[in-house]
N, C-alpha and C positions, 0 to 999 in steps of 0.2 A: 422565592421571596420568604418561606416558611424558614429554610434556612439564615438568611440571609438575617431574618430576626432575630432566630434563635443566637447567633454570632453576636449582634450587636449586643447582650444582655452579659455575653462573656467580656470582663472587662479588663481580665489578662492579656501581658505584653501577644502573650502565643495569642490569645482570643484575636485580638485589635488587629494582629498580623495577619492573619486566616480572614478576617471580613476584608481589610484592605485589599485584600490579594487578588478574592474572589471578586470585589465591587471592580479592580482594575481588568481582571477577564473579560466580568462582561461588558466592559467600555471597549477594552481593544477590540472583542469578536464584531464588536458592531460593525466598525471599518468606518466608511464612508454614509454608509447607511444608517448608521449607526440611529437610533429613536432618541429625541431629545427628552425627552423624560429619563432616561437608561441616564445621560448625560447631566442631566441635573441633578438628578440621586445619586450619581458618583462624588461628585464635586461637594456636595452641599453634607453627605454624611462623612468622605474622608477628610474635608476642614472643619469637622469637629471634633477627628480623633485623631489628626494630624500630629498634636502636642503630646498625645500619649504615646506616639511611634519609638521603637526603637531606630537609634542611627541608621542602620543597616535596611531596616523595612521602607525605611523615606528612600534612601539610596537607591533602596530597586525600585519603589514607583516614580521615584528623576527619572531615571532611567529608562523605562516602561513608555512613559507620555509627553516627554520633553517633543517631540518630534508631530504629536497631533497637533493640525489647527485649529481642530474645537475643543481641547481640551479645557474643564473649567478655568476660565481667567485669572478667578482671586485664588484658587490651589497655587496655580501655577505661579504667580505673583509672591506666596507666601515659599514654596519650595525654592523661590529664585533669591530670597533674601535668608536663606538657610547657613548652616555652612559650606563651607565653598565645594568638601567635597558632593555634597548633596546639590547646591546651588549649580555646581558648572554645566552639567547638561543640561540646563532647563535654560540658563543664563545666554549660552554657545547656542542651540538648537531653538528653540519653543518661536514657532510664530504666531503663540498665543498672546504672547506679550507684545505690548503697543508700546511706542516710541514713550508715551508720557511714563509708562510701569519702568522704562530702560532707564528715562531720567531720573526717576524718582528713587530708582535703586542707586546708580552711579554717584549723587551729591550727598550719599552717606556712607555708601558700604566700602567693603575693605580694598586692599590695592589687586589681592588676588580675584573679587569679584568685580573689577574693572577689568583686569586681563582677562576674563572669559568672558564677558561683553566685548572685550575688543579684537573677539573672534569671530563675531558674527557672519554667517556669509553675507549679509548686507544690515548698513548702519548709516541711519540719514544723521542729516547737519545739528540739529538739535543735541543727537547722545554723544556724536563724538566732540563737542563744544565741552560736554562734561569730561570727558575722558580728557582732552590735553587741558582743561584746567585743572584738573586735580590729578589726572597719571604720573606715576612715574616713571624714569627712563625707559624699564620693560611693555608696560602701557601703553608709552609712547610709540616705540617703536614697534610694537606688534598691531597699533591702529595703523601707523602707517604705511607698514609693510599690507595690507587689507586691501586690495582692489575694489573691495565692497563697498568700503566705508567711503561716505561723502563726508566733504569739508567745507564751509564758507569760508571764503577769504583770509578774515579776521581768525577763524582757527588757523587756516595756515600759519599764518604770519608768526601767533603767538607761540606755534609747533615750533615756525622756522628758528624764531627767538631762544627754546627753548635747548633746539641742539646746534647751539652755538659751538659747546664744545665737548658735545655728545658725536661721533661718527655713527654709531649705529643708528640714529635715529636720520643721520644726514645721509647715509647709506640708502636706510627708508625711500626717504623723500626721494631721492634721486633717479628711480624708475618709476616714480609715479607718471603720467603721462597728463594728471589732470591738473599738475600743480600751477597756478596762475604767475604769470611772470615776474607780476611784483614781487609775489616771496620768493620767487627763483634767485630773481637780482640779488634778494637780501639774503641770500643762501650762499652765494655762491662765492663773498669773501672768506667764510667760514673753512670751506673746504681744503682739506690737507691736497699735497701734490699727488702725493698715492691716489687719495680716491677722484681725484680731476682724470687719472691717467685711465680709471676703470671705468670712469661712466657710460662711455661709450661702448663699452662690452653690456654694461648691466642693463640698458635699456636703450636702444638705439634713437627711438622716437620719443623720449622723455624728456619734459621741458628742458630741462638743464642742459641737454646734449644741444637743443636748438641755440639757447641763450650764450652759451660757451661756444657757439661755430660763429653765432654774429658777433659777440666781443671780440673774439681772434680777429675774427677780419675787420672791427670797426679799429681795433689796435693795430696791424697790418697795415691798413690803410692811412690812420692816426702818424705809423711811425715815417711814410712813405712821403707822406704831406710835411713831414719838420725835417727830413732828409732833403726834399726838394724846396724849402722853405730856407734853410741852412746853405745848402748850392746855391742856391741865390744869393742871398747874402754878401758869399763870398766872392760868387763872381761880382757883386755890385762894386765890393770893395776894392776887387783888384781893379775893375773899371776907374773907381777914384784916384785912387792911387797911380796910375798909369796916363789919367787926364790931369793929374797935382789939383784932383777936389780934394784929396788927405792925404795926409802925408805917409810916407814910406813907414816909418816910427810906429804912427798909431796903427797901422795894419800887422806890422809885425809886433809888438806890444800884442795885440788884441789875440794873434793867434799864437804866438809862446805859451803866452799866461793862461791859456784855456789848454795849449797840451795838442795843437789842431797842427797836426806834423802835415800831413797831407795838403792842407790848405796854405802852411808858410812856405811849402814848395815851390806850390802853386806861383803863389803870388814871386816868390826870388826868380824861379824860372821866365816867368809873362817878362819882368823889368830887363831881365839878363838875357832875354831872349836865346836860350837854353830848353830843350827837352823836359818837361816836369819831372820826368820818372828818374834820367842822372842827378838834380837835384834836390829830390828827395830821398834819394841815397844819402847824399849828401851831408844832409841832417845831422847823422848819427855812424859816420863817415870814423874811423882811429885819427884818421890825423884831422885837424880843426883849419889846415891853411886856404885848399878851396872854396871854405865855407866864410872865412873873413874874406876871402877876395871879394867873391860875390856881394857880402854886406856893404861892406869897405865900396866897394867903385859904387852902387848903386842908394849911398848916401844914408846906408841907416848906421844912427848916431850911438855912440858909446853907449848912454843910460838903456837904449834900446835892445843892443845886442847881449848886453846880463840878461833881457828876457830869454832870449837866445839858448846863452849860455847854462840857463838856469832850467832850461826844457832838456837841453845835452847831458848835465849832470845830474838829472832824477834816470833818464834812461840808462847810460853809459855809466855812473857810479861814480864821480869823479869827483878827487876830495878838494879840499877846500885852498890848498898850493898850486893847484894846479890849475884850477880854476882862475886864480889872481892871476897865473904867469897866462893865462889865456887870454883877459883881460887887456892883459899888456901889452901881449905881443898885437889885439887889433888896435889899440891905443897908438902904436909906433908905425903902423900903419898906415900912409896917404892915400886920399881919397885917389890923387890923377895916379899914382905909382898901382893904387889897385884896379885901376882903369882899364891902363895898361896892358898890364898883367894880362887880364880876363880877355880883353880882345887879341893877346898872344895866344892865350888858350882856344882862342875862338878858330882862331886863323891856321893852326897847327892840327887840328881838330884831336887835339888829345884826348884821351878816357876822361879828364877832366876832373882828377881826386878820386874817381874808384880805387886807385890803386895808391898804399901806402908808403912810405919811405922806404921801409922794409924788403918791400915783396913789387917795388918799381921794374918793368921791365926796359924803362925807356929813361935813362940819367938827363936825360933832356929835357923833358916833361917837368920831374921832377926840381931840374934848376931853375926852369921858370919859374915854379911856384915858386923858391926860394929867393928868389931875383928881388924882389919888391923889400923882402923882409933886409936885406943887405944892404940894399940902396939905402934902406932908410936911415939903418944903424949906423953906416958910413958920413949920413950926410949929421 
């Protein structure tokens, strides 16, 4: 103690240094046992000569006590609003500091003494409310990357808001395990395709991986229900169609114009009582004559069949002469002549227009279909 006074009377930087040094000895030798008096006379004579330290002498008592839990309160309070380099181990480590000393530092100090708060091995709802209000992006994401740190809700949310078009910080978020669904939801349009494709690496039981396996399947399922909502549909229609509740026209109209190849086969094949799968070939068939037969006998009308025609010429590329002379030739075309026809085709069981002009193996085949176009130009 005799020393101890003599020190405090020296009032050089070396003097100030030499008693802090010693007063911090005999705090650490104490340990756990340490005498609260030892403890009070620490605290109480180096926050009066705290302001005369050199950088360096503060640095090593951060350093030194950041890590006691009975370290004096208001020391540690005062060393924690330091500079950052003196401030971060007291800031990072010290569980002398209480939630209200964390707030009361974070709603002023700097961004670097929010990132060593936002290091803490644990950070209840109150500090880190501070930290996404005023953090920035590095802040952000080093609270959130923190298993320690808690969140209410309302932080999430305004985190989630935050890294809208931050990844690192959605990165963050993403192995969190405790993130509440609501902000998952509001998280999860944000996210790039890349890191949708890692989440499941980065955290296997973190919210996101849950909310992203029930979307797939509620979409799955979503798409499985307007797929079978659509089949329906269409069978309703060919049913109408087939009972003269609608007309042949407005069904084919309805599936041209929409592009629904599959479904005008459908429905031509049911009327033609024909195979669906040869007449959906059919469709998009080089040559266009089996495809007027079927239209032709089965009563869908000029204005109808340009839908037709107009579904063949986005697929097949077909310009605008060619089109007209297609046109024409179902125009010249009789309904009983294409009747005909088709029940020749029927009866012969020919390929039925799989095969082209060109590349016919059968001249027979091939004159029936020419048969109707002849008759008519003749008559």
């Amino acid at each position: 103690m005799a020393k101890l006074t003599d020190l405090a009377k020296d009032t050089s930087a070396t003097g100030r240094q030499s008693l802090v040094s010693m007063l911090t000895d005999m705090f650490m030798q104490g340990g756990k046992d340490r005498d609260e008096q030892i403890s009070l006379l620490f605290g109480d004579i180096v926050l009066k000569v705290l302001g005369q330290l050199e950088e360096e002498t503060r640095l090593v008592l951060s350093k030194r006590i950041c890590f006691e839990e009975d370290a004096p309160r208001e020391l540690m309070v005062e060393l924690a609003k330091d500079d950052i380099e003196i401030a971060q181990p007291v800031l990072e480590n010290s569980p002398a500091l209480t939630s209200e000393d964390l707030v009361e530092i974070a709603s002023t100090a700097s961004m670097d003494h929010l990132g060593a708060i936002a290091g803490r091995k644990s950070i209840d709802e109150n500090v880190t409310s501070v930290l996404v209000d005023r953090g920035n992006s590095a802040v952000l994401t080093k609270v959130a990357n923190n298993s320690g740190a808690r969140f209410a809700e309302d932080s999430f949310l305004k985190l989630v808001e935050k890294a809208r078009t931050d990844e690192a910080i959605q990165t963050a978020l993403a192995v969190r395990t405790d993130l509440p669904e609501k902000a998952g939801l509001a998280l999860l349009p944000f996210l790039t395709d890349e890191l949708k494709a890692r989440i499941g690496d980065l955290g296997a039981d973190s919210t996101l991986v849950q909310l992203m396996a029930q979307r797939a399947a509620t979409e799955v399922a979503a798409r499985a229900q307007r797929l079978e909502e659509a089949r329906e549909q269409t069978n309703a229609m060919i049913r109408d169609v087939v009972s003269k509740k609608t007309s042949i026209d407005e069904a084919v109209t309805t599936f041209a114009r929409a592009d629904k190849t599959a479904e005008l086969g459908m429905l031509l094949a049911k009327v033609s009582n024909l195979p669906p799968a040869a007449v959906s070939q059919l469709l998009f068939s080089a040559s266009d004559k089996p495809l007027v037969i079927l239209c032709k006998a089965n009563g869908v009308s000029s204005e109808a069949y340009k839908d037709v025609l107009t579904m063949r010429a986005r697929r097949l590329r077909i310009g605008g002469l060619e089109l007209n002379n297609a046109i024409n030739r179902y125009a010249a075309l009789s309904v009983e002549g294409a009747k005909r026809s088709l029940e020749t085709l029927k009866q012969s069981g020919a390929s039925f227009g799989l095969k082209t002009q060109e590349d016919a193996d059968e001249p027979e085949v091939e004159a029936k279909l020419d048969r109707p176009f002849a008759a008519r130009r003749s008559s």
